[in-house]
N, C-alpha and C positions, 0 to 999 in steps of 0.2 A: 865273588860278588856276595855282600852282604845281603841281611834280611831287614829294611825299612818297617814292614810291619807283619807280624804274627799274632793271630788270632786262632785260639782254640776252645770249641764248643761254649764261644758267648752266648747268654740268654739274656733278655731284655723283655718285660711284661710291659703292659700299659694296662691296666684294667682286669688283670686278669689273663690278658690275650698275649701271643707271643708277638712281639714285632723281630725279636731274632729268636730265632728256635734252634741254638747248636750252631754258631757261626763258625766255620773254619775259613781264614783266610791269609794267604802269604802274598805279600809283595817282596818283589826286591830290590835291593839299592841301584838307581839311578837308571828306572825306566819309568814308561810311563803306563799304569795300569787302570783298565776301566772296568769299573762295577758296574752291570749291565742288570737292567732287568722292568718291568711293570711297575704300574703307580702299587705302591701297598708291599714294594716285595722287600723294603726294610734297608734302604740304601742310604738314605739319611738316618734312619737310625745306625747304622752301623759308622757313618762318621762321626755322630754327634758321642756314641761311645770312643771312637776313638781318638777323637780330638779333646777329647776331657768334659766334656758337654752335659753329659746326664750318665749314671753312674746300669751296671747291670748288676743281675743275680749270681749267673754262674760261668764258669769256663775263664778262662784266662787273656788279658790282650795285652801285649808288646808293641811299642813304637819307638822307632830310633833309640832301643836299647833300652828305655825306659820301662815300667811298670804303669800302665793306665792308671791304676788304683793309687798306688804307694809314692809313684813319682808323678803324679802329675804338673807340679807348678814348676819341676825344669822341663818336663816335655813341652811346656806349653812353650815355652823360649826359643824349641826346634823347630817348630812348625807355623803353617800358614793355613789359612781356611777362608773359603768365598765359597758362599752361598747359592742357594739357587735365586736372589733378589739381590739385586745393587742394595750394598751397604751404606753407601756415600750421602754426607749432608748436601742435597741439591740446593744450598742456599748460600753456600760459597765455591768457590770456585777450587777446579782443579789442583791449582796450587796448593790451597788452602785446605784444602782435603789432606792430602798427601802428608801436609809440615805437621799437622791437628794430630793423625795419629802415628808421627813420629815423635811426638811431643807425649803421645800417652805410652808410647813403647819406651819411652825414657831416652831419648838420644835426644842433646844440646842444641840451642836454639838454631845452631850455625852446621852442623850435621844433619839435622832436618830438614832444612833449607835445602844443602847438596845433596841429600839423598832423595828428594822429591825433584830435583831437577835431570838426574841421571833419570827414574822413572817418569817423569811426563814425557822425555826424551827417547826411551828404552819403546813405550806403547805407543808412542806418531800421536802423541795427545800437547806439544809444545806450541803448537800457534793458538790451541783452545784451552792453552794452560791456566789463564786470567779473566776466563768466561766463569758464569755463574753454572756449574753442573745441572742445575735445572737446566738448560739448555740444551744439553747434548743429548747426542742419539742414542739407543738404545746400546749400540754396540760401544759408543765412544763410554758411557756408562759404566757396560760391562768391563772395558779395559782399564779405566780406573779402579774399577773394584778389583780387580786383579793387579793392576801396582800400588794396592793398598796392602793385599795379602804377602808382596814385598820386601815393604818399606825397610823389614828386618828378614833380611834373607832368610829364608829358610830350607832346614836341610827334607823338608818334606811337607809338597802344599796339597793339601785337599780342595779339589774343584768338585764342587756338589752342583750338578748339573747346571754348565755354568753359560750355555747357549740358550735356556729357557727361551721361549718368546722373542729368539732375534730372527731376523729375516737372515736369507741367504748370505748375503754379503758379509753381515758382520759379521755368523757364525765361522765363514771362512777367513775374516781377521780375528777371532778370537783360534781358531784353528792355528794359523800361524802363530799367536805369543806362546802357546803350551809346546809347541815344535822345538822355539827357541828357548822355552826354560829346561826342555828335555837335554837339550844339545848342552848346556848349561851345567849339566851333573844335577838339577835338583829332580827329586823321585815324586812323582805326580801319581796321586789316587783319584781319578775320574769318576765321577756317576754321569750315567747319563742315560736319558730312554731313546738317542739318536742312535741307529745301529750303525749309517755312515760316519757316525761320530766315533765308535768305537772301534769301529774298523780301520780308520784313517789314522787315528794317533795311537791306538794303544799296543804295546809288545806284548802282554798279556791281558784275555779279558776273563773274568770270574762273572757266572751270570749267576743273578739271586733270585729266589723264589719263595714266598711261605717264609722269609726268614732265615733261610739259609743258601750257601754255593751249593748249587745242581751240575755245574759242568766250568771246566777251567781248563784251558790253553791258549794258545797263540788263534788268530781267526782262521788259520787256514785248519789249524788242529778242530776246532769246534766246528766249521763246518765240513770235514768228514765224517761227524756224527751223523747228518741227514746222509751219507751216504757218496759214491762215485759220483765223477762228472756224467754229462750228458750229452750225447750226440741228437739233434735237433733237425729237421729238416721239414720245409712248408714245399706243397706242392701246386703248382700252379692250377691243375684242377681235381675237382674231388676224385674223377673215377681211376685219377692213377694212386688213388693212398692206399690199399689194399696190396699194389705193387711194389711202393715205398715201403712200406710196412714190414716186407718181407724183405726186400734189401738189409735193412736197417737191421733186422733180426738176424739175420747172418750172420754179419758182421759184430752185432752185439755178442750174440748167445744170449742177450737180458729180455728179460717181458715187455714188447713194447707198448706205449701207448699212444692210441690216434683220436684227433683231436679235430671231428669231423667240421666242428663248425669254423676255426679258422685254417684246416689244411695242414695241420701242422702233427708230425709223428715224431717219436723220442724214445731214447731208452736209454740206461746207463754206460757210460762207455770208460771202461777201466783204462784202456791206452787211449787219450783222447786222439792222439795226432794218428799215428793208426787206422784209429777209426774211421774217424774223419777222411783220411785217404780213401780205405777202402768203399766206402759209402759212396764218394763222388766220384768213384771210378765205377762202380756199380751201376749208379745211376744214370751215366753219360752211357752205358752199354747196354737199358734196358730204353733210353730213350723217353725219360720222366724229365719235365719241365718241373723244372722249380724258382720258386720265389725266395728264397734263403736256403743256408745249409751254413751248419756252425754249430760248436760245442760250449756249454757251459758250464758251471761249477755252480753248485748247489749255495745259496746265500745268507749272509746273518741273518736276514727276516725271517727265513724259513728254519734256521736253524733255532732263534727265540721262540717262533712261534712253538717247533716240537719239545724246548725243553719248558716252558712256560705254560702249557696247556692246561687248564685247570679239572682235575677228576670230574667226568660228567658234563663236558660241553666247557663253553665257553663261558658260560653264564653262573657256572656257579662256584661258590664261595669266592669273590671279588673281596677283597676289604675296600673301604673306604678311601679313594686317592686324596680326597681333601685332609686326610689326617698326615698324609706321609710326613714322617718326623715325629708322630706322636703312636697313637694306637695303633695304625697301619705302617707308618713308617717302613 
């Protein structure tokens, strides 16, 4: 498997400030990978670098083979980019979206035409083809602006957080067309601050911070950084959790924790199933009512939250989210 995109130790000022501080980043060919992180943490800037966008200081970046710097106006011929806002003129219609900038990608009046008709077809956008896109929904929007990013295949498309602002529904029909550009062969770089969003479509996720990747693997790899599953168990009343408590430790060997106000005790459990056995066998012989019993795995959320914490609370040094893409980016 190829390498889509390499990035080593980019920097990117805006003002003086870093928006990338020492990017390293590897994608590879023909998965689909999500940039994961806070407003401010430099995830638009790191496309707008690598899409040819705005230029950096130092360290090096590769796209489909290309030189950012040296090669950019044929990389730009390889790739695709949608934004985190509908790009589309909402004052003509779908169709005329689609032909408009196949006509500026330079493809023949009569090529333009078929290839916007394969894509209004390709997105479920062919009954609202000859509507005025001011009309459409949010979602229907978004998938336009994603068989715009299209129209000229490309061999690698950047989706810069590309569910912004859509309600459930449509994020999980925007969820479907990236499924099927995956299956498709073309190599998808995601941003996104939806951690189910990252979880759900991407085979690798790089999360960003400050400017640069703090942690990369697969989701199941990142969250064993917070650490073992966990065996769980709620009791039906408070004076048996002292009892539970100590089952559960047995069974663990780990520190448990009880959790008097909803009943609920836990601790890490390195063989979940195991566990889990011995605990409800334990349980049923000490004669403990309970209200649930079940094990879990530790979560993206919990996993963002512990690589994304900022020195000193929560509260300090935030940049700016209204700039992402500029000074925060």
């Amino acid at each position: 498997m190829g390498c889509a995109i390499r990035a080593e130790g980019v920097v990117k000022r805006y003002g003086g400030r870093p928006a990338l501080d020492g990017l390293d980043l590897t994608v590879a060919e023909g998965t689909v990978h999500g940039l994961l992180g806070p407003n401010g943490a430099g995830k638009t800037t790191a496309v707008r670098v690598l899409t040819t966008l705005t230029g950096y200081e130092a360290g090096r970046a590769e796209v489909c083979g290309c030189d950012v710097r040296t090669e950019a106006e044929r990389l730009r011929g390889m790739i695709g980019l949608t934004g985190q806002y509908a790009a589309v003129d909402e004052t003509l219609s779908g169709r005329q979206n689609l032909v408009m900038f196949g006509r500026l990608l330079r493809l023949g009046r009569r090529a333009a035409g078929r290839r916007a008709a394969e894509l209004l077809e390709q997105f479920d956008l062919g009954e609202a083809a000859d509507r005025s896109a001011g009309g459409y929904s949010g979602g229907m929007r978004r998938r336009l602006d994603l068989a715009v990013g299209l129209v000229r295949t490309p061999t690698l498309l950047f989706l810069d957080e590309p569910t912004t602002g859509l309600d459930p529904r449509s994020r999980a029909q925007v969820w479907g067309t990236v499924r099927e550009l995956a299956a498709g062969g073309t190599t998808v770089l995601l941003t996104t601050q939806y951690l189910e969003e990252a979880d759900l479509l991407a085979d690798r996720i790089s999360v960003m911070n400050r400017g640069r990747v703090v942690a990369e693997g697969t989701s199941d790899e990142l969250k064993s950084v917070i650490g073992a599953d966990r065996v769980e168990a709620v009791a039906r009343h408070t004076e048996d959790l002292p009892r539970l408590a100590e089952v559960i430790g047995a069974a663990t060997g780990a520190r448990v924790e009880t959790d008097p106000d909803t009943r609920r005790v836990g601790a890490p459990a390195v063989d979940r199933v195991a566990t889990l056995t011995g605990v409800a066998r334990e349980v049923e012989r000490a004669g403990i009512a309970l209200t649930d019993l079940g094990t879990r795995r530790p979560t993206l959320d919990e996993v963002f939250l512990h690589l994304t914490a900022p020195p000193g609370g929560p509260t300090s040094d935030r940049r700016d989210a209204n700039h992402d893409g500029e000074a925060a980016a």
